[in-house]
C-alpha positions in Angstrom: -13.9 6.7 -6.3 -12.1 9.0 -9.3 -8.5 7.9 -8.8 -4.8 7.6 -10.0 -2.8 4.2 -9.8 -0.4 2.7 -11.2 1.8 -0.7 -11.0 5.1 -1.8 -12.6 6.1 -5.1 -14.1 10.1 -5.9 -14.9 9.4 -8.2 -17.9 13.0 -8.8 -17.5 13.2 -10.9 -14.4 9.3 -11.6 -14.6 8.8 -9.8 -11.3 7.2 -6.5 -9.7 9.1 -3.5 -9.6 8.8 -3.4 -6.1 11.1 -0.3 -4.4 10.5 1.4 -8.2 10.5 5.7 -7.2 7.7 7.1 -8.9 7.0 10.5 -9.4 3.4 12.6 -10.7 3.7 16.3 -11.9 0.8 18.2 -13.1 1.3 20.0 -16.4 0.1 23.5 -17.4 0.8 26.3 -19.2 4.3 24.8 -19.7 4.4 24.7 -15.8 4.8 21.6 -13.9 4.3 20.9 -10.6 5.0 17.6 -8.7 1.7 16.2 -7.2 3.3 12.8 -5.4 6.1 10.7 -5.2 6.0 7.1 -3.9 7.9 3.7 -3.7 6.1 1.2 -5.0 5.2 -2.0 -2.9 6.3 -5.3 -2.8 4.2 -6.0 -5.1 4.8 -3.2 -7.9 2.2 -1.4 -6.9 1.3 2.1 -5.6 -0.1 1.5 -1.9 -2.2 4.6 -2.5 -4.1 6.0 -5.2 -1.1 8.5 -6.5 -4.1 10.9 -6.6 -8.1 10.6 -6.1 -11.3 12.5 -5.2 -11.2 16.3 -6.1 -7.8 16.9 -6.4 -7.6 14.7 -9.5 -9.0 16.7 -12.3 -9.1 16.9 -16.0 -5.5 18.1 -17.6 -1.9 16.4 -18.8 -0.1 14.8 -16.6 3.1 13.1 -16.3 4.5 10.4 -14.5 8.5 9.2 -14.1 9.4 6.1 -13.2 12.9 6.2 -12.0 14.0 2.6 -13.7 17.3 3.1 -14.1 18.5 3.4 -10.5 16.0 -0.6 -10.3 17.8 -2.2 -12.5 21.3 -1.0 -10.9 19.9 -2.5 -7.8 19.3 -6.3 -9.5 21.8 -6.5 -12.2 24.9 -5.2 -13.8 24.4 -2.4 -15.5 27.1 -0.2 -17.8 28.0 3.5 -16.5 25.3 5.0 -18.8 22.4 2.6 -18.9 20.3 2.7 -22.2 16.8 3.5 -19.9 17.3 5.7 -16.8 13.7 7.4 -16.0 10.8 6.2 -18.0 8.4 9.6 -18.4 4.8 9.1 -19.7 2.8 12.1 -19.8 -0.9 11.3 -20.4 -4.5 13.3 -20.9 -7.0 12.2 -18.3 -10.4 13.4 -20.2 -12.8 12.7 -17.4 -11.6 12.8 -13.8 -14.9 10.6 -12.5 -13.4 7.1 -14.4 -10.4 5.8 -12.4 -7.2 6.0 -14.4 -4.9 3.1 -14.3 -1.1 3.6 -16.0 0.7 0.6 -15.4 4.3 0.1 -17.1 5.8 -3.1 -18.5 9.7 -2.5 -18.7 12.9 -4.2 -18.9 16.7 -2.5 -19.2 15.8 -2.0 -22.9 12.7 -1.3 -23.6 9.2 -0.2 -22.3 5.5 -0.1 -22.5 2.4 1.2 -21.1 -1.4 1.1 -21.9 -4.6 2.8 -20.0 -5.7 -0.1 -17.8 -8.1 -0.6 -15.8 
Protein backbone atom coordinates (compact mmCIF):
# COMPACT_ATOMS: atom_id res chain seq x y z
CA UNK A 1 0.00 0.00 0.00
CA UNK A 2 1.28 3.77 -1.09
CA UNK A 3 1.48 5.41 2.31
CA UNK A 4 2.67 8.21 4.67
CA UNK A 5 4.27 7.44 8.13
CA UNK A 6 6.30 8.70 10.33
CA UNK A 7 7.98 8.09 13.96
CA UNK A 8 9.90 10.29 16.36
CA UNK A 9 12.98 9.51 18.44
CA UNK A 10 13.99 12.15 21.52
CA UNK A 11 17.73 11.43 21.28
CA UNK A 12 17.73 13.38 24.40
CA UNK A 13 16.31 11.00 26.87
CA UNK A 14 16.80 7.96 24.33
CA UNK A 15 13.06 7.41 24.14
CA UNK A 16 9.92 7.73 21.75
CA UNK A 17 8.31 10.79 21.37
CA UNK A 18 5.27 9.32 22.46
CA UNK A 19 2.17 12.11 22.86
CA UNK A 20 4.49 14.22 20.08
CA UNK A 21 1.28 16.48 17.91
CA UNK A 22 1.94 16.11 14.50
CA UNK A 23 0.52 17.88 11.80
CA UNK A 24 0.51 17.17 7.58
CA UNK A 25 -0.48 20.07 5.14
CA UNK A 26 -0.45 19.75 1.50
CA UNK A 27 1.35 22.53 -0.43
CA UNK A 28 0.30 24.20 -3.69
CA UNK A 29 0.26 27.15 -5.43
CA UNK A 30 1.56 28.82 -2.23
CA UNK A 31 -1.65 27.24 -0.68
CA UNK A 32 -1.61 24.90 2.12
CA UNK A 33 -4.08 22.83 3.36
CA UNK A 34 -3.85 20.56 6.49
CA UNK A 35 -4.42 16.83 5.47
CA UNK A 36 -4.01 15.15 9.23
CA UNK A 37 -3.07 15.72 12.61
CA UNK A 38 -2.30 12.99 15.11
CA UNK A 39 -0.62 12.10 18.46
CA UNK A 40 1.83 9.83 18.18
CA UNK A 41 1.86 6.46 20.20
CA UNK A 42 3.55 5.11 22.88
CA UNK A 43 5.86 4.17 20.95
CA UNK A 44 6.64 7.43 18.74
CA UNK A 45 4.84 6.28 16.21
CA UNK A 46 1.86 7.32 13.91
CA UNK A 47 -0.88 4.53 14.60
CA UNK A 48 -2.06 5.30 11.10
CA UNK A 49 -0.57 5.85 7.92
CA UNK A 50 -0.85 9.97 8.18
CA UNK A 51 -2.08 9.40 4.55
CA UNK A 52 -2.25 6.29 2.04
CA UNK A 53 -4.07 4.90 -1.04
CA UNK A 54 -5.37 7.64 -3.49
CA UNK A 55 -5.44 10.39 -1.52
CA UNK A 56 -1.62 10.38 -1.24
CA UNK A 57 -0.30 11.83 -4.49
CA UNK A 58 2.70 13.32 -5.97
CA UNK A 59 3.38 17.13 -4.73
CA UNK A 60 5.32 19.07 -1.52
CA UNK A 61 4.33 18.39 1.50
CA UNK A 62 4.95 19.44 4.94
CA UNK A 63 4.92 18.05 8.17
CA UNK A 64 5.21 19.95 11.87
CA UNK A 65 6.13 18.27 14.69
CA UNK A 66 5.03 20.30 17.65
CA UNK A 67 8.46 19.49 19.90
CA UNK A 68 8.52 22.22 21.86
CA UNK A 69 5.24 21.87 23.87
CA UNK A 70 7.25 17.62 24.48
CA UNK A 71 9.99 18.70 25.93
CA UNK A 72 8.03 21.20 28.32
CA UNK A 73 6.19 18.13 29.32
CA UNK A 74 9.67 16.04 30.44
CA UNK A 75 12.11 18.78 31.40
CA UNK A 76 12.68 22.28 32.30
CA UNK A 77 12.63 24.30 29.67
CA UNK A 78 13.39 28.40 29.58
CA UNK A 79 10.34 30.76 28.50
CA UNK A 80 11.41 30.79 24.79
CA UNK A 81 12.80 27.30 24.12
CA UNK A 82 15.56 27.26 21.22
CA UNK A 83 13.21 24.45 19.14
CA UNK A 84 9.35 24.90 19.32
CA UNK A 85 7.76 23.13 16.02
CA UNK A 86 10.08 21.18 13.87
CA UNK A 87 8.63 21.83 10.07
CA UNK A 88 9.96 19.59 7.23
CA UNK A 89 8.52 20.01 3.99
CA UNK A 90 9.44 17.21 1.51
CA UNK A 91 8.71 16.18 -2.36
CA UNK A 92 7.11 12.76 -2.62
CA UNK A 93 8.05 11.96 -6.47
CA UNK A 94 6.06 8.71 -6.83
CA UNK A 95 3.08 8.24 -4.65
CA UNK A 96 3.12 4.12 -5.33
CA UNK A 97 6.60 3.73 -2.84
CA UNK A 98 5.60 4.17 0.78
CA UNK A 99 7.18 7.33 2.20
CA UNK A 100 8.66 7.07 5.71
CA UNK A 101 9.81 10.68 7.50
CA UNK A 102 10.97 9.83 10.80
CA UNK A 103 12.66 12.66 13.09
CA UNK A 104 15.57 12.32 15.49
CA UNK A 105 15.40 15.40 17.82
CA UNK A 106 16.45 16.59 21.09
CA UNK A 107 15.78 20.42 22.73
CA UNK A 108 18.63 21.57 20.48
CA UNK A 109 18.84 20.14 17.54
CA UNK A 110 17.15 17.86 14.82
CA UNK A 111 17.32 15.49 12.03
CA UNK A 112 15.42 13.55 9.55
CA UNK A 113 16.10 11.21 6.51
CA UNK A 114 13.63 9.30 3.92
CA UNK A 115 13.34 5.99 5.65
CA UNK A 116 11.97 3.17 4.88
Amino acid sequence: MTKLTTHVLDIYSGKPGKGIKVELYFLENNKRDKINSITLNEDGRASEPLIKGSNFKEGKYELVFFIGDYFNGIKETSKIPFLDDVVIRFGISNSKEHYHVPLLVSPWSYSTYRGS
